[in-house]
N, C-alpha and C positions, 0 to 999 in steps of 0.2 A: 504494500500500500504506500503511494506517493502522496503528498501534498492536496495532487484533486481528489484522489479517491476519500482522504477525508472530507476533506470541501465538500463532495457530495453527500456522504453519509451527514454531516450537518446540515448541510440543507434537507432533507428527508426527514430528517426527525425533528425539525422546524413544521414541516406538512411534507408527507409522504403522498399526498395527491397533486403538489402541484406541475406545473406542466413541464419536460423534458425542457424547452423552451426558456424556462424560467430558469432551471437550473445552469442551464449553457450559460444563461446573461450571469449566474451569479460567479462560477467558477470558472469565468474566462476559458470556454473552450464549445468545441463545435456539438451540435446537437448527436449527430454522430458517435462523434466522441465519448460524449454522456451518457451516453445509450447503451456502447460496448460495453463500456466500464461499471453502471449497473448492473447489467447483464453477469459480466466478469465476477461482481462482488457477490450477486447470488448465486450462481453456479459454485463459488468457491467456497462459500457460504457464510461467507461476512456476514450478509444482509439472507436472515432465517427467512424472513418471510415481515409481512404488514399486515396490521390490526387495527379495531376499533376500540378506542380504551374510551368506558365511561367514567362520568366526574360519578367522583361517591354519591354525590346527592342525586343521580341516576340509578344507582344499583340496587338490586334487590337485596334486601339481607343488611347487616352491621359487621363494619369491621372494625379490630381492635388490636391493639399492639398491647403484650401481656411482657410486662420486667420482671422476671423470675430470680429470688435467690433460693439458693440450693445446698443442703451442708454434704452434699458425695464429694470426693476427692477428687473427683472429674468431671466434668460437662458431661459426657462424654456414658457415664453411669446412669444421669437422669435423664438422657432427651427418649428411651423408649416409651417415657408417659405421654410427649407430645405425640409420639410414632403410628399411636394406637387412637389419634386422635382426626379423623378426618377431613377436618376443618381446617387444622394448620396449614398455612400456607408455605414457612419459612420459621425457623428456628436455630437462632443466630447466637454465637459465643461474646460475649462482652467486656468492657472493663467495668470499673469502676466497683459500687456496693452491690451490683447486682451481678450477677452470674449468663443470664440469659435473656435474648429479645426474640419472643413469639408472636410472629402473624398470623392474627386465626379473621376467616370470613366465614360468618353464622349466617344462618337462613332467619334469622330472628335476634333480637333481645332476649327472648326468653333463652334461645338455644346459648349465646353466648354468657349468661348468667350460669345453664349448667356445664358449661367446658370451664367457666371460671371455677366453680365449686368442685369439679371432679379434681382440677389440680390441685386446688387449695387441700383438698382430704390428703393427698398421697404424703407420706409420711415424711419422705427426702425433702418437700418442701417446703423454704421457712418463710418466704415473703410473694408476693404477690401483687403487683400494683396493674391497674385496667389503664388505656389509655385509649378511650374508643373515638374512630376517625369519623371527624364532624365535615369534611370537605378536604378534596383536595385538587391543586394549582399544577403540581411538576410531575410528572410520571415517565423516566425516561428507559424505563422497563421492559422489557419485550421479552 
């Protein structure tokens, strides 16, 4: 990857619909060009593929980001409670006082009140804090 080929992938994920056309004017090169080199970047498979991402206040369901401390002598001991949990999205090693950052998407309040409670019972775990997503601006996820 050179210089354009990122220039494209920023413009893409600026808007992945805008016109080949629009991209040549932004990265100084021919529509052609643009065209290969996307092509290239998918084939090789830089660029997986393009999505529709909803703003949370779109989505079905509540999501919520869970700070876990944990007294196992390794992360690594407790993540089979999230494992067994099919809501988790991601479940992330941290610093700081807490141990763990768990993304869970519920199909409800209610649902995420009992994955809250299921973790809270497990023995290994000493803290718990909910941090549920009210909106969100940036998503550069794919």
């Amino acid at each position: 990857m050179d210089k354009f080929d990122n220039a494209i992938i920023t413009e893409l994920r600026q808007n992945a619909r805008q016109s080949i056309s629009h991209i040549a004017d932004a990265v100084n090169l021919s529509r052609s060009a643009v065209s290969e080199r996307i092509k290239k970047l998918e084939h090789n498979g830089v660029i997986r593929g393009y999505q529709v991402l909803l703003s949370e206040s779109q989505k079905e369901g509540v999501s919520a980001y869970f700070e876990i401390q944990h007294q196992c002598p390794r992360c690594a001991d407790v993540v089979h409670v999230f494992q067994s949990i099919p809501e988790v999205v991601t479940c992330r090693g941290i610093t700081g006082d807490m141990d763990l950052l768990v993304y869970v998407q519920a199909s409800s309040m209610r649902r995420l009140h009992e994955i809250r409670e299921y973790i809270d019972a497990q023995t290994d775990i000493i803290k718990i804090k909910t941090h549920v997503v009210m909106s969100e601006w940036i998503d550069n996820q794919g």
